[in-house]
Kinemage of the C-alpha trace (Angstrom):
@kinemage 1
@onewidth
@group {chain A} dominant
@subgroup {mainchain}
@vectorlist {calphas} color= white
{ca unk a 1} P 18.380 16.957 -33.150
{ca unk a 2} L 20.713 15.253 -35.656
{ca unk a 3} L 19.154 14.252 -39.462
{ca unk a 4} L 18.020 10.987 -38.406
{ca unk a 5} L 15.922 12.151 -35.570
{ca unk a 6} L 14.504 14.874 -37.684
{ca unk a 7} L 13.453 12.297 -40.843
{ca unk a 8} L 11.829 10.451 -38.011
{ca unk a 9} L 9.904 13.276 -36.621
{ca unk a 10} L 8.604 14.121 -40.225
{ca unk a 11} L 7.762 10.690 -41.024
{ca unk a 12} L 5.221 11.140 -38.267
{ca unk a 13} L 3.019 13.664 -39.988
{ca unk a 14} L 3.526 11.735 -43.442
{ca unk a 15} L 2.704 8.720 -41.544
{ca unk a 16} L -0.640 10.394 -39.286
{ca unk a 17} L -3.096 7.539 -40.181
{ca unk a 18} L -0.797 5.163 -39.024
{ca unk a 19} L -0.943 6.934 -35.762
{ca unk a 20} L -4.875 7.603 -35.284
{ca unk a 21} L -5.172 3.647 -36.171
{ca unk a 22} L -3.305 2.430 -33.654
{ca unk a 23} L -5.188 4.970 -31.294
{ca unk a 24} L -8.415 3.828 -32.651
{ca unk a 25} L -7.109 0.536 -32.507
{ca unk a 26} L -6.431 0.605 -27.896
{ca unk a 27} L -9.813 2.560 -28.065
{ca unk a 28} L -11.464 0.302 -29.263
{ca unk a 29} L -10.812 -2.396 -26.593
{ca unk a 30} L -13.993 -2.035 -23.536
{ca unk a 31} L -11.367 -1.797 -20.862
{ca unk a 32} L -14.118 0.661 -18.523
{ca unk a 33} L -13.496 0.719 -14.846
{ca unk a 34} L -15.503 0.190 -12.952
{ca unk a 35} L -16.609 -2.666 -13.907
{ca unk a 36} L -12.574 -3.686 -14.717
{ca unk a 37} L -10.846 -6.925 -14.866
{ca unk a 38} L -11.432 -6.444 -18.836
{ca unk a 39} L -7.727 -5.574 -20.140
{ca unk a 40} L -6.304 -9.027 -20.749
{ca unk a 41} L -6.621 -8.590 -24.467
{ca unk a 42} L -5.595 -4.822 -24.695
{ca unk a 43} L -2.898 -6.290 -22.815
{ca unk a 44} L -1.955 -9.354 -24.950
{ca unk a 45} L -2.336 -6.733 -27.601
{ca unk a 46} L 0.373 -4.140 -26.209
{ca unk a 47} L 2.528 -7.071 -25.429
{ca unk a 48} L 2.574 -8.212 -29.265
{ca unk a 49} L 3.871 -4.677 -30.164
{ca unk a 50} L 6.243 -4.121 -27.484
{ca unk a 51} L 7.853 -7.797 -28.777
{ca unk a 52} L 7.863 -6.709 -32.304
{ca unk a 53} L 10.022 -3.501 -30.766
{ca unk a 54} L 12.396 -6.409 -29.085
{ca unk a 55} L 11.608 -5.711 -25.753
{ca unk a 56} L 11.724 -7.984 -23.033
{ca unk a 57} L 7.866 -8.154 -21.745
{ca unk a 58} L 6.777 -8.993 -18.427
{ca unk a 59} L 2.898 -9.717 -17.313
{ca unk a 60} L 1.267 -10.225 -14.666
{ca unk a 61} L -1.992 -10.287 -13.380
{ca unk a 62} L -2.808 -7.689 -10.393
{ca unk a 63} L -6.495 -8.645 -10.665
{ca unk a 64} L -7.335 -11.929 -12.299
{ca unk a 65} L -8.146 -10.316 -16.147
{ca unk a 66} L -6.331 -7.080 -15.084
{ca unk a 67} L -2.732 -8.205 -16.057
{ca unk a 68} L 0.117 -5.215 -15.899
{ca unk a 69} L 2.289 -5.151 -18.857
{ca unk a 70} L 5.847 -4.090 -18.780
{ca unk a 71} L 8.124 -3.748 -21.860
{ca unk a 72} L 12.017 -3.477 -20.987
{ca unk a 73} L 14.817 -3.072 -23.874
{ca unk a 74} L 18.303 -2.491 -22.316
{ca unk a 75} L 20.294 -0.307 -23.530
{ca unk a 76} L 23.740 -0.576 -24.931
{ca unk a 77} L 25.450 1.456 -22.181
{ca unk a 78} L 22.897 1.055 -18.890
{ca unk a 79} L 25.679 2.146 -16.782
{ca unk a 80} L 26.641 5.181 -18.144
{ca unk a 81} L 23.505 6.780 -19.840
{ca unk a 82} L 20.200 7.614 -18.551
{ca unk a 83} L 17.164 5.165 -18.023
{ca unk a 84} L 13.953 5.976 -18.854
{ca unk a 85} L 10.351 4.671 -18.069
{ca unk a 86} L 7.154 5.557 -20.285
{ca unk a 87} L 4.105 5.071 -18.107
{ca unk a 88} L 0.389 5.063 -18.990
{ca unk a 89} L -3.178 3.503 -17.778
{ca unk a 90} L -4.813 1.031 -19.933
{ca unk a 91} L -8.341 1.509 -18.160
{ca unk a 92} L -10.632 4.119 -19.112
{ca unk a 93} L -13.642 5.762 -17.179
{ca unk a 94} L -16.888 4.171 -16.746
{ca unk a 95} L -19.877 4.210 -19.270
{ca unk a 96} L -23.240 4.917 -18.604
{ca unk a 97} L -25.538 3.100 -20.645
{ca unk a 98} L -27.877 6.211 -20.844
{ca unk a 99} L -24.866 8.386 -22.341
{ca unk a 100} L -25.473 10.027 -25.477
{ca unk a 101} L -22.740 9.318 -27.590
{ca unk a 102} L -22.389 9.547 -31.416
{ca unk a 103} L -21.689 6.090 -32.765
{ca unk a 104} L -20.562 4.416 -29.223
{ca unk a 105} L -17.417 5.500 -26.773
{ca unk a 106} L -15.709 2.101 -28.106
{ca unk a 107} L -16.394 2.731 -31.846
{ca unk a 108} L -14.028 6.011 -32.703
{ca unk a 109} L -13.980 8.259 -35.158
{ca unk a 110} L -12.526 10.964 -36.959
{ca unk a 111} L -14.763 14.615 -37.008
{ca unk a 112} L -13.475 17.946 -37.010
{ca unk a 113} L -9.713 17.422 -36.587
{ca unk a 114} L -10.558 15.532 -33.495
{ca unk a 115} L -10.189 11.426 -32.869
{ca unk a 116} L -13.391 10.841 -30.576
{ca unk a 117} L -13.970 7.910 -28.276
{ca unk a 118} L -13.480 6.507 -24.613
{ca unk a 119} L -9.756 6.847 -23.580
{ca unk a 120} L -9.379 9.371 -26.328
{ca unk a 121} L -8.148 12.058 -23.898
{ca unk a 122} L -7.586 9.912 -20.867
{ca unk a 123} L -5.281 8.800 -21.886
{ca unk a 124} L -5.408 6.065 -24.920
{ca unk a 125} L -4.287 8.622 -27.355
{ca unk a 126} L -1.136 8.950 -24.789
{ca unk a 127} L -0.246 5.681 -24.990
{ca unk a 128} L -0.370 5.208 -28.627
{ca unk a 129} L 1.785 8.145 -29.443
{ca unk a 130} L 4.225 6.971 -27.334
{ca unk a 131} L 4.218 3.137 -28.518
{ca unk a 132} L 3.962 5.013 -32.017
{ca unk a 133} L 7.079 6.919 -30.902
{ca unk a 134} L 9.083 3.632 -30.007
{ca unk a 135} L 8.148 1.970 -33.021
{ca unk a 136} L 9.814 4.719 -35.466
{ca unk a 137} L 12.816 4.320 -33.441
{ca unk a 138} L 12.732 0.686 -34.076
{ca unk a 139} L 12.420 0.857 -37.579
{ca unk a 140} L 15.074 3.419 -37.699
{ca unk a 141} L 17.339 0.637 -36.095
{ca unk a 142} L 18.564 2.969 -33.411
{ca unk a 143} L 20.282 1.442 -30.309
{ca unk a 144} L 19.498 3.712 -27.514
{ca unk a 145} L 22.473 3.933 -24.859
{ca unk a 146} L 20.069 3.981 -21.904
{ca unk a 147} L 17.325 1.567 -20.601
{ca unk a 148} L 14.341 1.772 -22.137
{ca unk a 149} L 10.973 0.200 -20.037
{ca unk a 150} L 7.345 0.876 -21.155
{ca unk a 151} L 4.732 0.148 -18.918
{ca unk a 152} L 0.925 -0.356 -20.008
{ca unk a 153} L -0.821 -0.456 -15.981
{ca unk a 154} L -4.112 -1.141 -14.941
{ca unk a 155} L -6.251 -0.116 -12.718
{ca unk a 156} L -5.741 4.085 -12.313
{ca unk a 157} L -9.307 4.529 -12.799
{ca unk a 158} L -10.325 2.667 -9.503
{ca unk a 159} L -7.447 3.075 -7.404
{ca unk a 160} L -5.726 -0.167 -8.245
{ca unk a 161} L -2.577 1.284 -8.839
{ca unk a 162} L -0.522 -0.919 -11.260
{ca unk a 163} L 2.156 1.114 -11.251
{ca unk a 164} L 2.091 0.928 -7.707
{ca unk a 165} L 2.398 -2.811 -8.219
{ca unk a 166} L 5.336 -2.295 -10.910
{ca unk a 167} L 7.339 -0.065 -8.568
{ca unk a 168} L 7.239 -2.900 -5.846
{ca unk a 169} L 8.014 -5.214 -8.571
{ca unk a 170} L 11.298 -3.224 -8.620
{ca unk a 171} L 11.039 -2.011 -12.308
{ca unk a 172} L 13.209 1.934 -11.470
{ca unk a 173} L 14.574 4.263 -13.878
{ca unk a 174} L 16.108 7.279 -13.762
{ca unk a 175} L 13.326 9.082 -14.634
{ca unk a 176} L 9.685 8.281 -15.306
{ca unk a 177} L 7.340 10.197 -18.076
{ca unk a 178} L 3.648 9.400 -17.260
{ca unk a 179} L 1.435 10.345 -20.772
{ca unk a 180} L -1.721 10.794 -18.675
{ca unk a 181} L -3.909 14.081 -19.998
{ca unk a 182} L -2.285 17.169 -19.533
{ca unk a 183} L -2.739 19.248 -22.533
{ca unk a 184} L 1.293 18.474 -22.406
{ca unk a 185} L 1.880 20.675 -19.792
{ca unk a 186} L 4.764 19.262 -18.023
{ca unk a 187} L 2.813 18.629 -14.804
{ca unk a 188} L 3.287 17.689 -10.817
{ca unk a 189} L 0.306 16.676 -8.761
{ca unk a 190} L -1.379 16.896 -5.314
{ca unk a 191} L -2.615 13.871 -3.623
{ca unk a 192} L -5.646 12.218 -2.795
{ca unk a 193} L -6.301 9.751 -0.109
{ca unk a 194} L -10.068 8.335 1.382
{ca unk a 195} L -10.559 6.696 4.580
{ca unk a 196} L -13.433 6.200 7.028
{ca unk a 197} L -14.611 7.618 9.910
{ca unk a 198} L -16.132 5.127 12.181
{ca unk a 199} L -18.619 6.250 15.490
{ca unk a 200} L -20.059 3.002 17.151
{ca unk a 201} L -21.843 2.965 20.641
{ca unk a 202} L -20.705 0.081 22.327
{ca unk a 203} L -24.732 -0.991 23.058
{ca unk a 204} L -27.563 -1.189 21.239
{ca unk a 205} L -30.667 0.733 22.568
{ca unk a 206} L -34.453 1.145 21.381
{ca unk a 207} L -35.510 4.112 20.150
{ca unk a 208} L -37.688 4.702 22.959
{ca unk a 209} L -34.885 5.046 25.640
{ca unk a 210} L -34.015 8.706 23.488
{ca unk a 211} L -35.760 10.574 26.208
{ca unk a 212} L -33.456 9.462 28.878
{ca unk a 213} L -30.523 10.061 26.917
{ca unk a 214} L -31.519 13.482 26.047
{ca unk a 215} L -33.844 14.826 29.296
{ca unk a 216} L -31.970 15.760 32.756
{ca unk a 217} L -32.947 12.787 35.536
{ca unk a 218} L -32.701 10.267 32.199
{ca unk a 219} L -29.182 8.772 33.513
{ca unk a 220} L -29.113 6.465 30.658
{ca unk a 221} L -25.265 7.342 28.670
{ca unk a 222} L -25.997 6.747 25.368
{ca unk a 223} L -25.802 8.725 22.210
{ca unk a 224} L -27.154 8.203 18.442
{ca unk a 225} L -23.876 7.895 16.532
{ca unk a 226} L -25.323 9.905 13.139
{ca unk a 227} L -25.927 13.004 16.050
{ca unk a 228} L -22.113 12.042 17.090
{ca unk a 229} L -21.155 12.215 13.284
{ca unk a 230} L -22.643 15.983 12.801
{ca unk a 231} L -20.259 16.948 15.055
{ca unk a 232} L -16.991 15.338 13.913
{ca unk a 233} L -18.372 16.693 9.783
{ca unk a 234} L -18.840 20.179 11.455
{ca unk a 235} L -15.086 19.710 12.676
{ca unk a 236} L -13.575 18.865 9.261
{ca unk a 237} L -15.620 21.643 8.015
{ca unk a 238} L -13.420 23.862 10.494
{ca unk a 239} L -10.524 22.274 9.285
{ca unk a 240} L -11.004 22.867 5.737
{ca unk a 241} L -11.172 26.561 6.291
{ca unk a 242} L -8.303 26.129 8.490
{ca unk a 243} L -6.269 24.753 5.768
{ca unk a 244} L -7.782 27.278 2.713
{ca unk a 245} L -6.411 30.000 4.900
{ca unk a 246} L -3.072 28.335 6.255
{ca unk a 247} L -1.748 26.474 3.064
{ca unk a 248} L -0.738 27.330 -0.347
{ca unk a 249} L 1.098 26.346 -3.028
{ca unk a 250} L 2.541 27.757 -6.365
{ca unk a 251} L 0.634 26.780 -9.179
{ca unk a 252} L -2.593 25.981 -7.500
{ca unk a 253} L -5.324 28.450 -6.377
{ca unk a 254} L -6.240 29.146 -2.635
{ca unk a 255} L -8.240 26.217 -1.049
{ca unk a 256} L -7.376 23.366 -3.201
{ca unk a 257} L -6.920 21.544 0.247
{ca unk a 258} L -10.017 20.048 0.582
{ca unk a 259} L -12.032 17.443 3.010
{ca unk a 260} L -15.220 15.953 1.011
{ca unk a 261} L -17.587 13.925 2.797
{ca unk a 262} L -18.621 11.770 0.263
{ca unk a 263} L -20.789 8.950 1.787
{ca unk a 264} L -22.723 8.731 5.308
{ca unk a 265} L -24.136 5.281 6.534
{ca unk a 266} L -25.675 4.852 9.497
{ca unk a 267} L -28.264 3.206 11.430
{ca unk a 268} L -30.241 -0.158 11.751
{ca unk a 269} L -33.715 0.767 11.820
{ca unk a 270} L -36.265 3.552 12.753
{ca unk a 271} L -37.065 1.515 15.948
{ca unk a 272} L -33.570 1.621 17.147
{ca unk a 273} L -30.969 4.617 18.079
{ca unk a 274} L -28.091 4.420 15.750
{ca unk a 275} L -25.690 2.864 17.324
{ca unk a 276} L -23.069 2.849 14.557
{ca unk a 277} L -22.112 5.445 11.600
{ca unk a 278} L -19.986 5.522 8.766
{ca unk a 279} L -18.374 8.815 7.254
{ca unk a 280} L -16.444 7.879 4.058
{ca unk a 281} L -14.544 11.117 3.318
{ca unk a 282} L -11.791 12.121 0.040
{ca unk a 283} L -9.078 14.222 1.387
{ca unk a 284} L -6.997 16.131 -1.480
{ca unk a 285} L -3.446 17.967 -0.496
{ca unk a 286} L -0.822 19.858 -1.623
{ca unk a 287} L 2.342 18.417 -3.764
{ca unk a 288} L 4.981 18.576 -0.734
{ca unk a 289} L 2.715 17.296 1.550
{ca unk a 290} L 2.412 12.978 2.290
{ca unk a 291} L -0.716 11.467 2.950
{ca unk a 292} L 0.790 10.355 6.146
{ca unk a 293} L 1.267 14.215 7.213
{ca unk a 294} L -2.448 14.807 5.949
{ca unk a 295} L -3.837 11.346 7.678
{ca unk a 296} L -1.955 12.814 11.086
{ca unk a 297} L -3.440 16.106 10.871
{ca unk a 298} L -6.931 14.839 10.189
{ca unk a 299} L -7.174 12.316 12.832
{ca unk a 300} L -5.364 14.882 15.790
{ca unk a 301} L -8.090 17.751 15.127
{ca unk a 302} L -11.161 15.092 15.157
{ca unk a 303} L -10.060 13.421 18.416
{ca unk a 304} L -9.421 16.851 19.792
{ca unk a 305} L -13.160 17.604 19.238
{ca unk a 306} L -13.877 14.484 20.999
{ca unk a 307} L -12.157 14.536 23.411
{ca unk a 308} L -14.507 17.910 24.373
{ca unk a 309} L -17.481 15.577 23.913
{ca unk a 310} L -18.652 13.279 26.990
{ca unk a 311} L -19.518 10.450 25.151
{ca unk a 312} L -17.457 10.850 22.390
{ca unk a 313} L -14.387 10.798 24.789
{ca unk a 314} L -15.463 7.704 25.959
{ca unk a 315} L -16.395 6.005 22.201
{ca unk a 316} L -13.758 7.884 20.264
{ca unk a 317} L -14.202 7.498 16.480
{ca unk a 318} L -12.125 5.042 14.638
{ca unk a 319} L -10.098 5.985 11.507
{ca unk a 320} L -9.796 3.900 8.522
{ca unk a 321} L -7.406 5.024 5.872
{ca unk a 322} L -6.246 3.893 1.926
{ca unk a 323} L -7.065 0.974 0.437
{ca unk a 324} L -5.813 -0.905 -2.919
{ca unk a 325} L -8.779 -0.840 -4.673
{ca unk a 326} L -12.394 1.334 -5.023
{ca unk a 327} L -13.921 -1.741 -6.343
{ca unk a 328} L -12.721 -4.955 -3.604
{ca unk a 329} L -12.352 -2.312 -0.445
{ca unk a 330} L -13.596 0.979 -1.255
{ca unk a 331} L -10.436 3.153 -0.959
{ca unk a 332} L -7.801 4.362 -2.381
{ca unk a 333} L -4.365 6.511 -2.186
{ca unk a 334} L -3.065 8.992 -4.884
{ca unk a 335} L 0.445 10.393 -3.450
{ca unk a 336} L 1.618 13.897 -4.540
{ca unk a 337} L 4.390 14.467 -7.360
{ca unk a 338} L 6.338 17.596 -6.882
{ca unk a 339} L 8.615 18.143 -9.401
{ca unk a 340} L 11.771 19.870 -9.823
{ca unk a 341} L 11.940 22.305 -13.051
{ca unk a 342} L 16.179 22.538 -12.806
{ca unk a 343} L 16.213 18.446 -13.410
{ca unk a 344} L 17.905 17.774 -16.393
{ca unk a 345} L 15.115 15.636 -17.453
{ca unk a 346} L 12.240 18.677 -17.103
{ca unk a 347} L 14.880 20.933 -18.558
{ca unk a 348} L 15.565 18.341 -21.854
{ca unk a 349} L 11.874 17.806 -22.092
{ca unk a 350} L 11.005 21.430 -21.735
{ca unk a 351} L 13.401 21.933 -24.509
{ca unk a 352} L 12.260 19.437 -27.195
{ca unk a 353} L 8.203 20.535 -26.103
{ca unk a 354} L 9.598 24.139 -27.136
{ca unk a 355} L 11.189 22.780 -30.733
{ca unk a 356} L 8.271 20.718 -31.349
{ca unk a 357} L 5.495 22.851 -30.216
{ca unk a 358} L 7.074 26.033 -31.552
{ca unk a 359} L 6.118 27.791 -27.789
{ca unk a 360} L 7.381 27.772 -24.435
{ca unk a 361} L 6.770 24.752 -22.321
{ca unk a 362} L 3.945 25.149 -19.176
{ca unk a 363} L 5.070 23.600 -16.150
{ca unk a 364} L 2.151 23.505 -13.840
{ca unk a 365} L 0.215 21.303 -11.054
{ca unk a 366} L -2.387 18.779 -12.479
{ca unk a 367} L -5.920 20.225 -10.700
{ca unk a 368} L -6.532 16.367 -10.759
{ca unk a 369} L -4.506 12.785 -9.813
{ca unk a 370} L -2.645 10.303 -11.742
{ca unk a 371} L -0.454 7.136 -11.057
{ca unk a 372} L 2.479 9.932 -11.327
{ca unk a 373} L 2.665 9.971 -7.106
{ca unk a 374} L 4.106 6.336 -7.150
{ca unk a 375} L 7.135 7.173 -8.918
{ca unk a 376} L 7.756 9.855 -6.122
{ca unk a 377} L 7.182 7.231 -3.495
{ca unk a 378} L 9.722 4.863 -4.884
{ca unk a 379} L 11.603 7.661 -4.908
{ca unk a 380} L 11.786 8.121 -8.823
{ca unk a 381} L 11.913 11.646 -10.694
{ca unk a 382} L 8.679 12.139 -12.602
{ca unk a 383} L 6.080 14.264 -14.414
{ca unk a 384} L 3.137 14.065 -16.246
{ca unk a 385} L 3.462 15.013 -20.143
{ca unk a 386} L 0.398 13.722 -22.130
{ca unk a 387} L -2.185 14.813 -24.592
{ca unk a 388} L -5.431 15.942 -24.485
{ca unk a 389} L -7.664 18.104 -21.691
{ca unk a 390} L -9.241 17.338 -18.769
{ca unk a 391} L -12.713 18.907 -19.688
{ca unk a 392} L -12.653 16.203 -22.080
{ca unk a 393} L -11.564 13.110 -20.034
{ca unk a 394} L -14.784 10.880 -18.688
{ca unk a 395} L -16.919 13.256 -20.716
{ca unk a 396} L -19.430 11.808 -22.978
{ca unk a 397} L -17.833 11.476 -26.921
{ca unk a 398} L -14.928 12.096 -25.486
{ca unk a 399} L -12.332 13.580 -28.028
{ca unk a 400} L -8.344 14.343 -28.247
{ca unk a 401} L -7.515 16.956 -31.038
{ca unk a 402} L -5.301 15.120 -33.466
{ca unk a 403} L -2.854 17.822 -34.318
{ca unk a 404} L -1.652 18.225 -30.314
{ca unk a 405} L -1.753 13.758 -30.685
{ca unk a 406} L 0.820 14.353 -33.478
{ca unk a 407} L 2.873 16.935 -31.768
{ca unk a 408} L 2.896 15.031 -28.522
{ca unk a 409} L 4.558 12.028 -30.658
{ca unk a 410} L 7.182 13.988 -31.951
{ca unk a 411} L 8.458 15.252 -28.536
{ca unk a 412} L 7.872 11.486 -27.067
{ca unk a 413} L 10.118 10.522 -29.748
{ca unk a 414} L 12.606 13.053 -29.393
{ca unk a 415} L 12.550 13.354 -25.411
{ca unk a 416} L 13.484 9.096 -25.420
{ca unk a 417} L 16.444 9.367 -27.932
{ca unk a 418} L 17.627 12.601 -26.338
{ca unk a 419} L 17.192 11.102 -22.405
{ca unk a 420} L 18.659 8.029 -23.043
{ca unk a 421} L 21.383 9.350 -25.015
{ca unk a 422} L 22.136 11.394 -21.789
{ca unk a 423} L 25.117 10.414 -19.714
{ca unk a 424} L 24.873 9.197 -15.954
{ca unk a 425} L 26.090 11.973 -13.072
C-alpha cells in the first residue's frame, strides 16, 4: 500500500464511531421482507451519499416502493484499468412481532463489542463499511483509474433479485464484490431454485366412486391425485440419495444436494376424491451445476416414475419452475457462483484480507445463497466478501462484532484502490 492508502486505513479505527453511525444509521430504516416494498427512503438515503461521493446515481423502481439504486463514478482510465462493482441487499429478514429482542431489531445498539440490530449481520453492516470505504477515498481526493459502480438492490430476501434487474439493465464490470455475510471468507455459492409439481385428474369424482377405483370389477380410471403425489415425493426421495452418493464438491460436505418438499396442497373437499395436488419443492445444487441441468434432471427421473404408473402415464405431472418473486408468484431462482482462486481479483483480495486481517484468507462455499449467482449468469467474475456470520443473520438481536466491521472496511478500501488501479489484460 503506498502512505496515502495506509493514513486512510488508520483513519478508520480513529474514525470507528463514524462507521457504527452510519451502520446504525441503514439499520435503522424497517426495510423487512416480507412484507417489502419499504426501501424507498433507505434508498433516497444511499442515493444522497453516493451523490456527495460524485457518482452518477441511477433509480429505479423494481417494485413500486422497492426502487434499486446504482451509484457509477468513471474512472479516469476505463479502458485500460480494471472496473469494479460493490454489491449489497438493502432488505433485511422478516420480524416476528412475538420476537424477543432487547430494545427493538430497528433500534441498534452498542453491547459487548458487538453493533446489534436487524441487518446487522445480513448484511447492513456490509454495506456501510463499504459506502464508509468510498467515502475516505473521496475525501482523500483520489481519482481511481478504473470504473467504480455501487449498487444498493432490493429484494434478496424474497427472491426479487435486484441485481438480477441491474445486470439486465446492463450495469457490467470486470469484477463484482458482493458484501453479503460471510465472516469475510472469500466465498462461491451453490444454487437454489423452487418450482411446482402439479398432479390433476382430468375429472372430478365423488368420494363415493373410491371403491371402483380401487376394487377389481370397479372399471372406473380414476385416481386421488395426493395418493399420485406420494409416489412422485417417494421418487425425489430416491433421487436425493441418488445425488448424496453421486455428487460432490470441494468445500462442501457430502449431501448438500438436496430436494425439500416444502408445501403440499391438495384437494377440494372430504366429499370429493382429490382431483388436483400441488407439491411446492426447494431444490439446492452444487456451484458448477445450472439450474437448468438440475430442472432437467428433476423432471426426467419423475416422468420416468410415471411413466411406470397407469394413470400417471396417462395424467403426467406438470412442472412449474422459478419465479421473480416469493411474495407476487411464490418462487424464486438463486444461480450458483463458482469462483476461480488464480483470478487476479481473488488473488489481490486474498492479499489485502491477509495484510489487513493479519491471517491467511479462507476461500470457501457459502452453505447458504446470495444475489452473488447473477453476476455469474451475466457472465461477470464474482465472490462474496462480507462481514458478520450466518448463525447470526435472521436471528433474533441480531449482532455483527464491530472489530471484524472495522477490519472488513479496511480491506474494502484497500481491495477498490488496489483493483481499480489494476491494468486491463
Amino acid at each position: 500500500m503506498n502512505d496515502t492508502i495506509s493514513s486512510l486505513v488508520q483513519q478508520i479505527d480513529e474514525r470507528k464511531e463514524e462507521l457504527i453511525a452510519l451502520a446504525k444509521t441503514l439499520i435503522s430504516f424497517e426495510t423487512p421482507a416480507p412484507p417489502a416494498r419499504n426501501t424507498s427512503d433507505i434508498q433516497q438515503y444511499i442515493s444522497s451519499i453516493l451523490r456527495e461521493r460524485d457518482f452518477d446515481v441511477d433509480r429505479w423502481d423494481v417494485y413500486p416502493g422497492d426502487p434499486n439504486v446504482v451509484g457509477i463514478r468513471k474512472g479516469t482510465d476505463s479502458d485500460q484499468f480494471q472496473s469494479l462493482i460493490i454489491n449489497g441487499h438493502i432488505d433485511v429478514a422478516e420480524v416476528s412481532a412475538d420476537e424477543p429482542w432487547v430494545t427493538g431489531p430497528f433500534q441498534p445498539y452498542v453491547e459487548n463489542g458487538h453493533l446489534v440490530g436487524r441487518g446487522a449481520s445480513d448484511m447492513k453492516g456490509g454495506i456501510a463499511g463499504a459506502l464508509f470505504a468510498i467515502g475516505l477515498l473521496h475525501e482523500a481526493g483520489i481519482e481511481l483509474p478504473g470504473d467504480l459502480l455501487f449498487q444498493s438492490v432490493i429484494g434478496e430476501e424474497v427472491g426479487e433479485a435486484g441485481t438480477l434487474q441491474c445486470c439486465k439493465r446492463g450495469y457490467d464490470a470486470d469484477f463484482a464484490l458482493v458484501v453479503d455475510t460471510s465472516e469475510c471468507h472469500l466465498q462461491g455459492q451453490g444454487g437454489v431454485i423452487t418450482g411446482w409439481i402439479t398432479v390433476k385428474s382430468p375429472q372430478t369424482f365423488h368420494d363415493a366412486t373410491r371403491r371402483q377405483m380401487l376394487h377389481a370389477g370397479g372399471k372406473l380410471f380414476g385416481a386421488s391425485a395426493i395418493e399420485k403425489m406420494m409416489k412422485i415425493i417417494q421418487g425425489l426421495q430416491e433421487l436425493e440419495r441418488y445425488w448424496a452418493v453421486m455428487k460432490t464438491y470441494k468445500g462442501y460436505p457430502a449431501g448438500m444436494m438436496t430436494i425439500n418438499p416444502a408445501v403440499i396442497e391438495g384437494g377440494r373437499h372430504a366429499a370429493f376424491i382429490a382431483d388436483e395436488c400441488r407439491l411446492w419443492i426447494t431444490v439446492h445444487f452444487y456451484p458448477n451445476e445450472t439450474h437448468h441441468q438440475v430442472i432437467e434432471e428433476v423432471e426426467e427421473f419423475i416422468r420416468n416414475i410415471a411413466n411406470a404408473d397407469p394413470w400417471l402415464k396417462q395424467n403426467p405431472p406438470q412442472f412449474t419452475w422459478g419465479g421473480e418473486s416469493m411474495i407476487v408468484d411464490r418462487g424464486e431462482i438463486f444461480p450458483s457462483l463458482e469462483i476461480d482462486p488464480n483470478h487476479r481479483a481473488i488473488q489481490t483480495l486474498a492479499t489485502v484480507h491477509e495484510t489487513m486481517f493479519q491471517e491467511k484468507a479462507v476461500l470457501d462455499m457459502s452453505p447458504t445463497v446470495t444475489d452473488g449467482g447473477w453476476f455469474s449468469e451475466f457472465d461477470i467474475p464474482a465472490v462474496i466478501y462480507g462481514p458478520g456470520s450466518l448463525e447470526e443473520a435472521h436471528s433474533v438481536n441480531e449482532k455483527v462484532e464491530v472489530e471484524q466491521l472495522l477490519t472488513f472496511t479496511k480491506v474494502v478500501l484497500a481491495f477498490i484502490y488496489e483493483w481499480c488501479s489494476t491494468r486491463k489484460g
